[in-house]
C-alpha positions in Angstrom: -83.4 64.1 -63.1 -79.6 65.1 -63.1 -79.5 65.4 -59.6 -76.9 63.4 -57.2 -78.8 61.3 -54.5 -77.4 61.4 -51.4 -75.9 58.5 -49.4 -78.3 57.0 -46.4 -76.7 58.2 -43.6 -75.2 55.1 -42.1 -73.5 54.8 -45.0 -71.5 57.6 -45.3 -68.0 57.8 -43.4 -66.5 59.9 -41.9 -62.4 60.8 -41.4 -62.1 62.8 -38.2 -58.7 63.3 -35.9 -60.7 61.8 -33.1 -61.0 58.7 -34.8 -57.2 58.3 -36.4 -55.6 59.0 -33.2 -56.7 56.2 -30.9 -55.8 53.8 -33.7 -52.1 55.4 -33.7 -51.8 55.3 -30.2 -53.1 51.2 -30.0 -50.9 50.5 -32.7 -47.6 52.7 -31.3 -48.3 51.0 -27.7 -47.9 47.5 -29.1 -44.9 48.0 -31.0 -43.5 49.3 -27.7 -45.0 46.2 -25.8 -43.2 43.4 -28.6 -39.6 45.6 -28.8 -39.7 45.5 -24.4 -40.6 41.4 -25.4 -37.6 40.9 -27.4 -35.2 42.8 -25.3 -36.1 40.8 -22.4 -36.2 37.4 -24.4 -32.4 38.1 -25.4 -31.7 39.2 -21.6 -32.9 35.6 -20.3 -30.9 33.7 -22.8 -27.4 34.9 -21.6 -28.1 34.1 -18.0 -26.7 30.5 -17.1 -29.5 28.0 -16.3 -28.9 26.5 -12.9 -30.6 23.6 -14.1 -28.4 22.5 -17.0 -26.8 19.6 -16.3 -23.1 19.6 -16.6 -20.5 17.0 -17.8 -20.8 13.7 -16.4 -18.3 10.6 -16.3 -17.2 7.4 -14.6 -13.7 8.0 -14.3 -11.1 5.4 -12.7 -7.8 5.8 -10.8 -6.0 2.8 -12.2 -2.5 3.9 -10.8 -0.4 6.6 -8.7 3.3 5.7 -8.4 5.4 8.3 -6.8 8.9 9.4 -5.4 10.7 12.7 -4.9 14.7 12.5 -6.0 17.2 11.3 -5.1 15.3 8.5 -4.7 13.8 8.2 -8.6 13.3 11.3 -10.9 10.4 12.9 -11.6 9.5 11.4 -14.7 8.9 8.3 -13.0 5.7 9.6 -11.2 3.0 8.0 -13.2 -0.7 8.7 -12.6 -3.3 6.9 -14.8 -6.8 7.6 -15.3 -9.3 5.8 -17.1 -12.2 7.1 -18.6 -15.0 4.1 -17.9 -18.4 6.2 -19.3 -20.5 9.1 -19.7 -20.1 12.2 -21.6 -17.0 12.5 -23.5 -14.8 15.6 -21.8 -13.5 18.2 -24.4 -10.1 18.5 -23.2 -9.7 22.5 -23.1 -12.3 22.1 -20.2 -10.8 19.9 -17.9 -9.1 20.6 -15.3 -7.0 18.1 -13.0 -5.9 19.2 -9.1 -3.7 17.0 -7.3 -2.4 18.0 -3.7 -0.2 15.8 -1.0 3.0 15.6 -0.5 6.1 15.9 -2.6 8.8 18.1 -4.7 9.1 20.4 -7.5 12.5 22.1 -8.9 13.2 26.1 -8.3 15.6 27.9 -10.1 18.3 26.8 -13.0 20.2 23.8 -12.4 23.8 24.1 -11.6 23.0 28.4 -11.0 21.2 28.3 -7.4 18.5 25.9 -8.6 17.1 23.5 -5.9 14.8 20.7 -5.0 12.0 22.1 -2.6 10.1 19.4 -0.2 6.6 20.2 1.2 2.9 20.5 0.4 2.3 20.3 -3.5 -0.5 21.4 -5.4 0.0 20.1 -9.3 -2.5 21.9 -11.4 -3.3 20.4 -14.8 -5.2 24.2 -16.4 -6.7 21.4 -19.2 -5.5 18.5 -20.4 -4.4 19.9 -24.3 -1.4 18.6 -25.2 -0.3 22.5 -25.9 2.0 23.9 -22.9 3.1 20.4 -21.9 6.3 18.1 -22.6 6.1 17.3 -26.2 5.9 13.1 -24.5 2.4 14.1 -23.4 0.7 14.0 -26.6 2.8 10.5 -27.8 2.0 8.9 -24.6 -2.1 10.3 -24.7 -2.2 9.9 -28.4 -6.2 8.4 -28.0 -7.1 12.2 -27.3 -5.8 13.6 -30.1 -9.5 13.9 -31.5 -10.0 17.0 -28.4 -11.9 15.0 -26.7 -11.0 12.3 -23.2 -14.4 9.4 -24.1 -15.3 6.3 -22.6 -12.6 3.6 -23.1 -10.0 6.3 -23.1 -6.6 6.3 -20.3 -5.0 9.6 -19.9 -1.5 8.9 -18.2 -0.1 11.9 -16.4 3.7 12.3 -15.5 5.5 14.2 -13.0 7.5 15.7 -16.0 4.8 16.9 -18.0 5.2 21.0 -17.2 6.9 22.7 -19.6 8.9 25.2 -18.0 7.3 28.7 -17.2 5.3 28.5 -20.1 3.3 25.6 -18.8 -0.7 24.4 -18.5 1.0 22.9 -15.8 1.2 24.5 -12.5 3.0 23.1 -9.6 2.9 25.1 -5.9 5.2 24.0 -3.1 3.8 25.4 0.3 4.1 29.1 -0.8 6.1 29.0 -3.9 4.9 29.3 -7.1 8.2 29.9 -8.9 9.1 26.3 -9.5 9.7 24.5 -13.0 6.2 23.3 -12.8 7.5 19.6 -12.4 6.9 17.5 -9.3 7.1 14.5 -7.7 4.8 12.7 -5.0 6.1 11.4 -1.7 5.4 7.3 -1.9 3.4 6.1 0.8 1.0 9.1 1.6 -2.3 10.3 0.5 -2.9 12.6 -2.1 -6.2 13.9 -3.6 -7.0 13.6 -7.0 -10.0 16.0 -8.4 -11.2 16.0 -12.0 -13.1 19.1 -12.6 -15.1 21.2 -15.4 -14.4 24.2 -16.4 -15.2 27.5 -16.2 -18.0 26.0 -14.1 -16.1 24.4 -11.4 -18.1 21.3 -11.2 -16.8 18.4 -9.8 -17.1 15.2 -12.5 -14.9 13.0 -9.9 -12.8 13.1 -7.0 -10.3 10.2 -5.4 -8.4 9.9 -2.0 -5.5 7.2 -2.1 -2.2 6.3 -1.0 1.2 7.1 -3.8 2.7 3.5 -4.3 6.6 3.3 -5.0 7.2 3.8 -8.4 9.8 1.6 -10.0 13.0 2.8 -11.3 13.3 3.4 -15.5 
């Protein structure tokens, strides 16, 4: 009487070092194993997928009337596009290239200024009515929303560039110092590319021939 009985031997446990440690050790090797998961989870995410599918849209060169001066002015070149379906393009990435033949202004009128001739490469950076004539955003007022969508017409103009501070950019051969307005040579081709950017896709490209524009 009075005295303790001990436990069965089975049933009494034991604490050891031996027996803590590999428990540490399984549970310190998975917290390792789900931080290297994570890392590389976030790493894949920032890479671009090569299989997402970019902008898409059935876009239509109604018109391309064209002259360089003296014969009509530059605001008389007249390019419309017509947006006939697909995704609707946000206008800070779209880009419009247009290259032939034709004229742009260098210098300051009446101070050395002149019209040069030659190979032209108009560059439309995106089509947002900031950095263009202040007639650009009356004349496209349907894409006022940010956005170019099905049933839309953009209509561009050879007087569109504002200045030096323009989304317009107009080459001629090797100069780039022109007053980013131009003018298309009627009668030859030109080549019209509507891209995406910062991918660079293509969404639509047209060959054709300027036509004479008429006189305002």
């Amino acid at each position: 009487m009075g005295q303790k009985r001990p436990f069965p031997y089975f049933m009494q446990v034991r604490c050891t070092d031996q027996g803590i440690s590999p428990v540490v050790g399984t549970l310190l090797m998975l917290a390792i194993t789900m931080l290297l998961i994570g890392i590389t989870a976030v790493s894949l995410a920032d890479l671009p997928n090569p299989l997402k599918k970019g902008l898409t849209a059935d876009v239509e060169l109604e018109l391309i009337e064209g002259g360089v001066p003296n014969e009509i002015r530059y605001k008389e070149n007249v390019i419309t596009l017509a947006h006939k379906g697909g995704d609707p393009l946000p206008l800070e990435n779209i880009k419009i290239v247009i290259v032939g033949q034709g004229s742009s202004y260098t210098g300051v009128v009446a101070h050395g200024g002149r019209i040069i001739n030659g190979d032209v490469q108009v560059t439309y950076i995106d089509l947002c009515p900031a950095g263009k004539e202040t007639h650009y955003a009356k004349r496209n007022s349907c894409i006022e929303d940010g956005y170019w969508s099905a049933g839309e017409v953009i209509v561009l103009n050879g007087d569109d560039g504002l200045g030096h501070n323009s989304t317009v950019s107009v080459q001629v051969g090797s100069i780039t110092n022109t007053s980013n307005n131009f003018g298309l040579k009627k009668g030859t081709e030109i080549i019209l590319k509507i891209i995406e950017s910062p991918s660079n896709r293509l969404i639509s490209s047209f060959n054709t021939n300027v036509m004479a524009a008429k006189k305002s």
